[in-house]
MARKOL-834419 format. One record per residue (C-alpha): residue in three letters; y, z, x; residue number from 1. Coordinates in steps of 0.25 Angstrom, whole numbers, always signed. Example, Ala and Ser with C-alpha at 12.3 -4.5 7.8 and 13.67 -1.06 7.14 Angstrom:
# residues 2
+-----+-------+-------+-------+-----+
| res |     Y |     Z |     X |   n |
+-----+-------+-------+-------+-----+
| ALA |   -18 |   +31 |   +49 |   1 |
| SER |    -4 |   +29 |   +55 |   2 |
+-----+-------+-------+-------+-----+
# end
This chain:
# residues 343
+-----+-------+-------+-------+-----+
| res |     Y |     Z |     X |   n |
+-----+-------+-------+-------+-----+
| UNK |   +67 |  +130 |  -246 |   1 |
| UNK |   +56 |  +121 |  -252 |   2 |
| UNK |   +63 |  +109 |  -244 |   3 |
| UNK |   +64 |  +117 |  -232 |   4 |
| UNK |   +49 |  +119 |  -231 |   5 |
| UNK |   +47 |  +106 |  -235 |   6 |
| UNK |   +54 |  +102 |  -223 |   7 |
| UNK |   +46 |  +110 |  -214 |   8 |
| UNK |   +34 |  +105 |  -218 |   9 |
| UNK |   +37 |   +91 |  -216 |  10 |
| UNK |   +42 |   +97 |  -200 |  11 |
| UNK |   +29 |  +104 |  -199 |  12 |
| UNK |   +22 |   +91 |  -204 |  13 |
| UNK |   +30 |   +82 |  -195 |  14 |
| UNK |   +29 |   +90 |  -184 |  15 |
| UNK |   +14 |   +93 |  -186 |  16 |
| UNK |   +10 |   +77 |  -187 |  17 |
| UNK |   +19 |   +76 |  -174 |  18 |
| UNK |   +13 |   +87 |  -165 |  19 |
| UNK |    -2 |   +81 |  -171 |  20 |
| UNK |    +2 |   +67 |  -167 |  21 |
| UNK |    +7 |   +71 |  -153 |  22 |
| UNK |    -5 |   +80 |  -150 |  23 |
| UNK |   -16 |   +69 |  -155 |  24 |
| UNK |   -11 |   +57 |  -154 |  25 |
| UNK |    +0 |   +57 |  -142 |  26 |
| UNK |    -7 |   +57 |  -129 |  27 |
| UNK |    -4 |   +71 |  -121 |  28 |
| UNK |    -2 |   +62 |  -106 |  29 |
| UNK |   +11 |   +51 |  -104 |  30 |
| UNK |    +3 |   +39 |   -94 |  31 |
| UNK |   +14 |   +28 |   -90 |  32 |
| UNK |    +9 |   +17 |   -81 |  33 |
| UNK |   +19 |    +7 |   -74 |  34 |
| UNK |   +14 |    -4 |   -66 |  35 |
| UNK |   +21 |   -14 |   -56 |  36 |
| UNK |   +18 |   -23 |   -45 |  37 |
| UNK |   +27 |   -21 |   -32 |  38 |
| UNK |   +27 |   -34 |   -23 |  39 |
| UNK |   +25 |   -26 |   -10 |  40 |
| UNK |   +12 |   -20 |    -5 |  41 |
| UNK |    +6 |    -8 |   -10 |  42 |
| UNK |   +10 |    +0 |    +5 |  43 |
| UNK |   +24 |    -2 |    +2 |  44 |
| UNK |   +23 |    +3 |   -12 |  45 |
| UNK |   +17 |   +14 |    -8 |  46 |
| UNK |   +28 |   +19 |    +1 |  47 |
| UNK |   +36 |   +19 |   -10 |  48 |
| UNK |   +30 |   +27 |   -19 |  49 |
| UNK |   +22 |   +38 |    -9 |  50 |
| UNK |   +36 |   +42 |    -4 |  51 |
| UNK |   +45 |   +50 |   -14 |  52 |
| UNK |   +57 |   +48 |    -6 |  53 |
| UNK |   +54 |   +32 |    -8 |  54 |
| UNK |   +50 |   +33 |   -22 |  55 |
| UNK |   +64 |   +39 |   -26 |  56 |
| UNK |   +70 |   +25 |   -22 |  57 |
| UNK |   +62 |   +19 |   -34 |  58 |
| UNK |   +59 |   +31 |   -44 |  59 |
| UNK |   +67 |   +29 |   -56 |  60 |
| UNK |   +75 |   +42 |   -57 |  61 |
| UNK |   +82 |   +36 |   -43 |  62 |
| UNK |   +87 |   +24 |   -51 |  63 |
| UNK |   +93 |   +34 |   -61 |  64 |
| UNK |  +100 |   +43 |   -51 |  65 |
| UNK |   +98 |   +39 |   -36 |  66 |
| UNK |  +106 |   +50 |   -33 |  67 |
| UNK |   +98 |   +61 |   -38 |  68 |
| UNK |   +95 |   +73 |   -28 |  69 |
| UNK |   +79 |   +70 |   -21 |  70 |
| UNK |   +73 |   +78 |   -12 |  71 |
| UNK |   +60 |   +74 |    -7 |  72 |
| UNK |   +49 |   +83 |    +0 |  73 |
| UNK |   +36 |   +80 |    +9 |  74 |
| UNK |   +31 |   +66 |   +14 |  75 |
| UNK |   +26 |   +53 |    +6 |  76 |
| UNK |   +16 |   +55 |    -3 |  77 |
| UNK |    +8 |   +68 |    -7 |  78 |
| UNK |   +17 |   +79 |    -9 |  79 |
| UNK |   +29 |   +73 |    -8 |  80 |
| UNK |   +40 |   +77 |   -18 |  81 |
| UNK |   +54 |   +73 |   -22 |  82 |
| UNK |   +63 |   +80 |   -32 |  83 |
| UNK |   +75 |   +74 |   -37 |  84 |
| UNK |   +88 |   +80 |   -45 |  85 |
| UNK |   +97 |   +72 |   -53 |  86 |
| UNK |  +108 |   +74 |   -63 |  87 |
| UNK |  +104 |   +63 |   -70 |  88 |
| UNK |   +97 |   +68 |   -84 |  89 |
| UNK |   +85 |   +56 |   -83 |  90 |
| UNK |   +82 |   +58 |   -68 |  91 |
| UNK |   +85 |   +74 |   -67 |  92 |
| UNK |   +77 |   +82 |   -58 |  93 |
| UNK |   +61 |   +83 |   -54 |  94 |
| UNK |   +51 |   +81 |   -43 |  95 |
| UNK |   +42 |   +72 |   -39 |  96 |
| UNK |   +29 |   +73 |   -30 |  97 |
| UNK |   +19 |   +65 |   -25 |  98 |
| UNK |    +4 |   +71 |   -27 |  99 |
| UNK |    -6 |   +60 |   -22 | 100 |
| UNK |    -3 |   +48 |   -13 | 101 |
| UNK |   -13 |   +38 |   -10 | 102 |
| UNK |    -7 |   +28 |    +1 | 103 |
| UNK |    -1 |   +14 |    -6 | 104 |
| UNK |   -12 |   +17 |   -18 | 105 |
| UNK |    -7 |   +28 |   -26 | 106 |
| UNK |    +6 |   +40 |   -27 | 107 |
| UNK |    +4 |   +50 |   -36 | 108 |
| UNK |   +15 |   +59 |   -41 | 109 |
| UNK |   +21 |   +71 |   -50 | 110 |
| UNK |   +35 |   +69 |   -55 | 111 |
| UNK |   +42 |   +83 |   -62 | 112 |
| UNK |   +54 |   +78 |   -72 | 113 |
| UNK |   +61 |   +93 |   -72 | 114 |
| UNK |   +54 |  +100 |   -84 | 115 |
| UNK |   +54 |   +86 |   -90 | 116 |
| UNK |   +41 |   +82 |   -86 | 117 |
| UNK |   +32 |   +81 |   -75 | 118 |
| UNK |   +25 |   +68 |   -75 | 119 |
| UNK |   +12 |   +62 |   -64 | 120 |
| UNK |   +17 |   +48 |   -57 | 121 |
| UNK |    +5 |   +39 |   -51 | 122 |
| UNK |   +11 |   +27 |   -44 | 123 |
| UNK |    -2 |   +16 |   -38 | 124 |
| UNK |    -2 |    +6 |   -29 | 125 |
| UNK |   -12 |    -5 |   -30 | 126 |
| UNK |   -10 |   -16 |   -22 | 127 |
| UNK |   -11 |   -32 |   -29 | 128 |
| UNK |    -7 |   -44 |   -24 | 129 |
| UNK |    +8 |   -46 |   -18 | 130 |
| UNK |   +10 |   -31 |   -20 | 131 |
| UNK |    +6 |   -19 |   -26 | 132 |
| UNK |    +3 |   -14 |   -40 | 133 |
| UNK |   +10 |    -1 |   -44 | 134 |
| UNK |    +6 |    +8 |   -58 | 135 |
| UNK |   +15 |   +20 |   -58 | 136 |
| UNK |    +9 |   +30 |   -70 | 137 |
| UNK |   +16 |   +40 |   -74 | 138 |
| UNK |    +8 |   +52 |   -81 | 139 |
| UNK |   +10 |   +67 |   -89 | 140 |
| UNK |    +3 |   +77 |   -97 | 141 |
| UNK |    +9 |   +84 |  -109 | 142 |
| UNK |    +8 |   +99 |  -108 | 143 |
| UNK |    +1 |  +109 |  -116 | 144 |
| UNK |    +6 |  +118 |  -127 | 145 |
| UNK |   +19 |  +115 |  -135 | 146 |
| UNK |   +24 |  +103 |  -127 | 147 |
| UNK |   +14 |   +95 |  -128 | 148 |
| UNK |   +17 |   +86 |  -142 | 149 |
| UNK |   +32 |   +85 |  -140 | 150 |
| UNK |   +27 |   +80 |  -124 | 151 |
| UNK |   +16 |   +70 |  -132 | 152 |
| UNK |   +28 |   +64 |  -139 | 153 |
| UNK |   +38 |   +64 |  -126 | 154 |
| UNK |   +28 |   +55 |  -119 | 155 |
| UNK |   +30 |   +45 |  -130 | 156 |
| UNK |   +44 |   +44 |  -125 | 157 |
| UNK |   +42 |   +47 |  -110 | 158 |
| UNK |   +32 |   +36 |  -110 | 159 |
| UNK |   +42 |   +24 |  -111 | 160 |
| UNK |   +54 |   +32 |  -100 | 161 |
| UNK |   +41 |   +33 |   -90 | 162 |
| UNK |   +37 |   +19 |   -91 | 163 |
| UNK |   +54 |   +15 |   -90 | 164 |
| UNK |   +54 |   +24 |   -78 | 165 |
| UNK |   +41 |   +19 |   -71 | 166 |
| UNK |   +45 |    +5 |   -73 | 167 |
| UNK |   +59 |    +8 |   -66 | 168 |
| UNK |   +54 |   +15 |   -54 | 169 |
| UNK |   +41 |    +4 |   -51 | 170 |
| UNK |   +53 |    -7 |   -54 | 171 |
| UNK |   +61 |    +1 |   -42 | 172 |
| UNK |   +48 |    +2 |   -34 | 173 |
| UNK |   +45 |   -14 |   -35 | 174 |
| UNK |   +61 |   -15 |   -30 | 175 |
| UNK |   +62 |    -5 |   -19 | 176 |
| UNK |   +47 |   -10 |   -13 | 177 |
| UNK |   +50 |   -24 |   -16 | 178 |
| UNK |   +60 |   -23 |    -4 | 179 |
| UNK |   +50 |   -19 |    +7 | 180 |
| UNK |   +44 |   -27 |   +15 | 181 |
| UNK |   +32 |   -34 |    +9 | 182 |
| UNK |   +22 |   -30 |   +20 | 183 |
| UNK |   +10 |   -22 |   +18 | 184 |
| UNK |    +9 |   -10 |   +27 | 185 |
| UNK |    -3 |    -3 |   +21 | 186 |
| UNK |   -12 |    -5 |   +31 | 187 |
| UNK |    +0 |    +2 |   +41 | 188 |
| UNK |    -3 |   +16 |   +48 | 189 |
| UNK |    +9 |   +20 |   +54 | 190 |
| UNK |   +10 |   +34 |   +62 | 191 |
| UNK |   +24 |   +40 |   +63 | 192 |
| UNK |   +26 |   +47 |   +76 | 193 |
| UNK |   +36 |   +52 |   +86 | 194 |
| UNK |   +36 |   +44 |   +99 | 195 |
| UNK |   +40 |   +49 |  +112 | 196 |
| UNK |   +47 |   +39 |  +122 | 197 |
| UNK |   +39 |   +35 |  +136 | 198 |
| UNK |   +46 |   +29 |  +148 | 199 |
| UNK |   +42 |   +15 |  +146 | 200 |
| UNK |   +45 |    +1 |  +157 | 201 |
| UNK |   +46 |   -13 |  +150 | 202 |
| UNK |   +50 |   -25 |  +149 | 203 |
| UNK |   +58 |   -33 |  +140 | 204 |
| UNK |   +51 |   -44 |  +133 | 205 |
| UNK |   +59 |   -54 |  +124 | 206 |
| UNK |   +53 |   -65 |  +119 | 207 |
| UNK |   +49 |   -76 |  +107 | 208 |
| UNK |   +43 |   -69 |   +94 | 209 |
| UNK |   +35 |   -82 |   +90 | 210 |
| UNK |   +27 |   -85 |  +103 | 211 |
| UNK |   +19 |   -74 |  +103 | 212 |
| UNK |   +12 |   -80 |  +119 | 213 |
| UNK |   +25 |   -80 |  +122 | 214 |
| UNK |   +28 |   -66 |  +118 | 215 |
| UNK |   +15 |   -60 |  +124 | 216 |
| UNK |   +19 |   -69 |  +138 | 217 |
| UNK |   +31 |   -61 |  +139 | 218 |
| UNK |   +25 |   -48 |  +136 | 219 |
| UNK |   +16 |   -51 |  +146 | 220 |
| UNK |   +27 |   -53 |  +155 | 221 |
| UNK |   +35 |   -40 |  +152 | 222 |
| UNK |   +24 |   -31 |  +154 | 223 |
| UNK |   +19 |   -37 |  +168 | 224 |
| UNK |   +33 |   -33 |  +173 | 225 |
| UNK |   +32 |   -18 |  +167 | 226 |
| UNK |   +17 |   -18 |  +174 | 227 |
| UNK |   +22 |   -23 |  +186 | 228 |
| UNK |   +35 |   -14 |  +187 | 229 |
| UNK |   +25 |    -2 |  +183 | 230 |
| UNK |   +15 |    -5 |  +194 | 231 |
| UNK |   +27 |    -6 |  +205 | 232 |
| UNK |   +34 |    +8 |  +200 | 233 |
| UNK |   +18 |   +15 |  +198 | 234 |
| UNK |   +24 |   +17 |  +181 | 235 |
| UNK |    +9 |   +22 |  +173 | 236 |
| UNK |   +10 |   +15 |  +160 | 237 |
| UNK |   +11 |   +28 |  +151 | 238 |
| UNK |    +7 |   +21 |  +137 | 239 |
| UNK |    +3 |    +8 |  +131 | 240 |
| UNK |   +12 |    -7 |  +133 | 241 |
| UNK |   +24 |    -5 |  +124 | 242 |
| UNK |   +33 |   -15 |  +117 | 243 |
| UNK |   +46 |    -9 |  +112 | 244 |
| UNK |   +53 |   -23 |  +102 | 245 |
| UNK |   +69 |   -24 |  +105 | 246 |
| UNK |   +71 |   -35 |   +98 | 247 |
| UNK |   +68 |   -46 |   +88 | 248 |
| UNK |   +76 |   -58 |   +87 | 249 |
| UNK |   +76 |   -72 |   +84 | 250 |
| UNK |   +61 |   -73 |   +85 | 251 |
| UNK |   +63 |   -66 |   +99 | 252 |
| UNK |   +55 |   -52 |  +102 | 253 |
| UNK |   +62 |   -42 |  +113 | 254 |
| UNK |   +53 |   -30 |  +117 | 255 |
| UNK |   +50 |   -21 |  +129 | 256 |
| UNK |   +37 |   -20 |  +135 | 257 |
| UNK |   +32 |   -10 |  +144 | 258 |
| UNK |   +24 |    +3 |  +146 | 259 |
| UNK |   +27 |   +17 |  +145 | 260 |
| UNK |   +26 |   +23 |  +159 | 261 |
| UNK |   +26 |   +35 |  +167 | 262 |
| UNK |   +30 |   +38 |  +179 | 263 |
| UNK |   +44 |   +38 |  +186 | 264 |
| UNK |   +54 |   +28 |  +182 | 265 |
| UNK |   +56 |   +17 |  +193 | 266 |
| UNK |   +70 |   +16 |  +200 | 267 |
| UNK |   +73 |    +3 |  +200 | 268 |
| UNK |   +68 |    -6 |  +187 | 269 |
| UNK |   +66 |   -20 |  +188 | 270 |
| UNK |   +62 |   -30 |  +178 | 271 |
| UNK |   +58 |   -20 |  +167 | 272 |
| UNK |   +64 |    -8 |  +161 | 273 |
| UNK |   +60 |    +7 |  +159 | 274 |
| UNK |   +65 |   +15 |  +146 | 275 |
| UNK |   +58 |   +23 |  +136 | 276 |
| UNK |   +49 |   +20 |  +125 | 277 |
| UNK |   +52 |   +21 |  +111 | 278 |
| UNK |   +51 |   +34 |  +104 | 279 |
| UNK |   +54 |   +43 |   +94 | 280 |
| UNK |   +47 |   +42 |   +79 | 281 |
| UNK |   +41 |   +29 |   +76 | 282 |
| UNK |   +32 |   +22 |   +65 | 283 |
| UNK |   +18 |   +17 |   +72 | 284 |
| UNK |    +6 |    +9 |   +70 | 285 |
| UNK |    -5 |    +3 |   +77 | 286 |
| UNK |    -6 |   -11 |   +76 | 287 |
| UNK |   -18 |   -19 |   +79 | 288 |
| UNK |   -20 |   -34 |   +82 | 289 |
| UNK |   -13 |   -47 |   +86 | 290 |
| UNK |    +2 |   -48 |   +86 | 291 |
| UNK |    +2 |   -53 |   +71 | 292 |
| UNK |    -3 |   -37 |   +68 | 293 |
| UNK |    +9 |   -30 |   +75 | 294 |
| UNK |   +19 |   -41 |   +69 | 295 |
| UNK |   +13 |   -37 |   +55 | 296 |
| UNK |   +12 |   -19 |   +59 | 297 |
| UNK |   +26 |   -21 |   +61 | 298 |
| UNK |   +31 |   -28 |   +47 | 299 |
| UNK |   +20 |   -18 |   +41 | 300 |
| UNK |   +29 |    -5 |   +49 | 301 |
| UNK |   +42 |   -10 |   +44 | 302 |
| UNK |   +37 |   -12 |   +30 | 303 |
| UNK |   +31 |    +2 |   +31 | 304 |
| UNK |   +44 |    +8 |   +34 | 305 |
| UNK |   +52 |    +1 |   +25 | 306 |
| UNK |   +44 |    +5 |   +14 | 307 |
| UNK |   +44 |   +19 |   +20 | 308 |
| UNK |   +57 |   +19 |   +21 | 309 |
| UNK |   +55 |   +24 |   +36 | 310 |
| UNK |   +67 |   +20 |   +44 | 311 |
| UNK |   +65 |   +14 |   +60 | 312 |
| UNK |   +72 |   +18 |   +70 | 313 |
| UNK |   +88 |   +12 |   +72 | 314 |
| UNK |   +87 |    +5 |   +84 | 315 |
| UNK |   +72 |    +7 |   +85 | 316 |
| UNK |   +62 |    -2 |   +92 | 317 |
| UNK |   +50 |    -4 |   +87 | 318 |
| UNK |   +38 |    -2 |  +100 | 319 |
| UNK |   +25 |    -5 |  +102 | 320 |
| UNK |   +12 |    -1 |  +110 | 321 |
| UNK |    +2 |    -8 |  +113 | 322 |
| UNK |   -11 |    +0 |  +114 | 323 |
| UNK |   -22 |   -12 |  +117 | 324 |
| UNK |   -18 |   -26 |  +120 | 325 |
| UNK |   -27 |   -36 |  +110 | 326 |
| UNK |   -36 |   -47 |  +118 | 327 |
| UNK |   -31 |   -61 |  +118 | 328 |
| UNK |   -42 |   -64 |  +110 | 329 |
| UNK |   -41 |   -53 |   +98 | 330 |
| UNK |   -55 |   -47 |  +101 | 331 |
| UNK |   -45 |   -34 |  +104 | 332 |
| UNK |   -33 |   -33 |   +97 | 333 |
| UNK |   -22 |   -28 |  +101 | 334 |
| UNK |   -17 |   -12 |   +98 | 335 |
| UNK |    -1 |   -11 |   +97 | 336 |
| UNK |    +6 |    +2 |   +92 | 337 |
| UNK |   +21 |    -1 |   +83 | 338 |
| UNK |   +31 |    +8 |   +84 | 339 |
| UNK |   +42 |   +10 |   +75 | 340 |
| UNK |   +54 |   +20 |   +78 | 341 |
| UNK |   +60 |   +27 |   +66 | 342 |
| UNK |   +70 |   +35 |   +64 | 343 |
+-----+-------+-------+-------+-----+
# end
């Protein structure tokens, strides 16, 4: 019997110098910060990580089981959610939300493991020379009452399979963002919007990309037959200039040029054509400045829907409307709306 107590008092010793260890010397908070610098710029980052249904593409629990069960809920950023289920025991089931999104600066989230754990994700953007800065800090409390020593000592472990799994999910964000476009499109402010069709006369126009005098020559050609053909058949222009791109080819640019009218349709067409505008939803910004600007607006909207995984149109043709005509001079620049047609 003697040993037997003996026995319990050494337990009660071990286990009383290990509940006051944990509760004055282990810290109540697990903190893990990962850093890592992804060779793309910050925009494109960002579009990564703001939207859930992106995110999955790099989170480490998709590498583990890619085909795990995820259904997602709300736009990008604040308040979207995504829960997953999984038969794999590592991955198994949980939800994650976003609760605080700053554009291309900062996403911050909640993730619930089950009744495993709930931890607080922070993911910031900074951008540095040749691409952007990402610190991903992962952070939890212990609770109160009987949980919180044997928690104290669970972060000891946790602490080393969080940085693993931070480090595995920035590793698959550098891969996934590395195969963008390396174009900035911060400054990009694109509306989304359902476009209706107008009748619409023009002109063909084909002609060389690399003489731009050569290209404004023939533009100027093609849009003196529509006037022409719209003064003779009394058609109102019922909107600005339009150029709608066929083609691009061997350094050779095909497009029509024209006006939307209205009015009634001529019988007899000759040396133009009459159709409709493009229509239906479409990606659009507003461009202003010389032809280099447009040439880079529309590297900056492909980039932006590469990166936001936002598909064009099959068989689509990009359009443009030109709302001031620049001076020759560059005292007045030149006002020009890009259209994208999605799907």
């Amino acid at each position: 019997m003697k040993w037997f107590l003996g026995l319990l008092l050494v337990v009660a010793l071990v286990l009383g110098a290990l509940f006051a260890v944990g509760t004055f010397l282990l810290p109540n908070s697990l903190e893990v910060t990962r850093t890592l610098t992804v060779e793309r710029p910050r925009a494109a980052v960002f579009a990564m990580v703001n939207d859930l249904k992106i995110a999955k593409e790099w989170s480490p629990y998709y590498a583990r089981d890619p085909d795990a069960d995820y259904t997602f809920s709300g736009d990008a950023g604040e308040g979207q959610t995504m829960r997953w289920v999984s038969d794999v025991r590592e991955v198994g089931s949980g939800r994650m939300s976003i609760v605080d999104s700053v554009p291309n600066e900062e996403v911050q989230s909640i993730l619930e493991m089950g009744e495993r754990a709930t931890l607080n994700a922070d993911m910031i953007l900074r951008a540095v020379e040749g691409g952007t800065a990402v610190a991903w800090t992962v952070t939890a409390e212990c609770g109160e009452g009987w949980i919180n020593v044997p928690c104290r000592y669970m972060n000891l472990i946790l602490r080393g399979m969080v940085e693993k799994e931070l480090d595995s999910g920035l590793g698959r964000l550098k891969t996934l963002a590395e195969q963008l476009p390396n174009v900035n499109f911060e400054a990009l402010n694109p509306q989304f919007d359902e476009i209706a069709p107008q009748m619409f006369v023009y002109s063909t126009v084909e002609t060389s990309l690399e003489n731009l005098a050569e290209m404004e020559r023939a533009e100027a050609m093609g849009i003196n037959q529509v006037r022409d053909f719209m003064t003779q058949y009394q058609l109102t222009p019922a909107g600005a200039l339009t150029r709608v791109v066929t083609s691009y080819e061997n350094n050779r640019i095909s497009f029509r040029v024209g006006y939307p009218y209205s009015g009634a349709t001529p019988l007899s067409v000759v040396g133009v054509q009459v159709g409709e505008t493009p229509s239906g939803q479409a990606m659009h910004v507003l461009v202003e400045g010389d032809r280099a600007n447009i040439q880079a607006a529309y590297a900056q909207m492909n980039a932006y829907m590469q990166a936001h995984r936002i598909a064009g149109r099959e068989g689509g043709l990009p359009w443009e409307v030109l709302h001031q005509q620049g001076s020759a001079d560059g005292a007045v620049p030149t006002r020009i709306e890009i259209f994208m047609p999605l799907q």
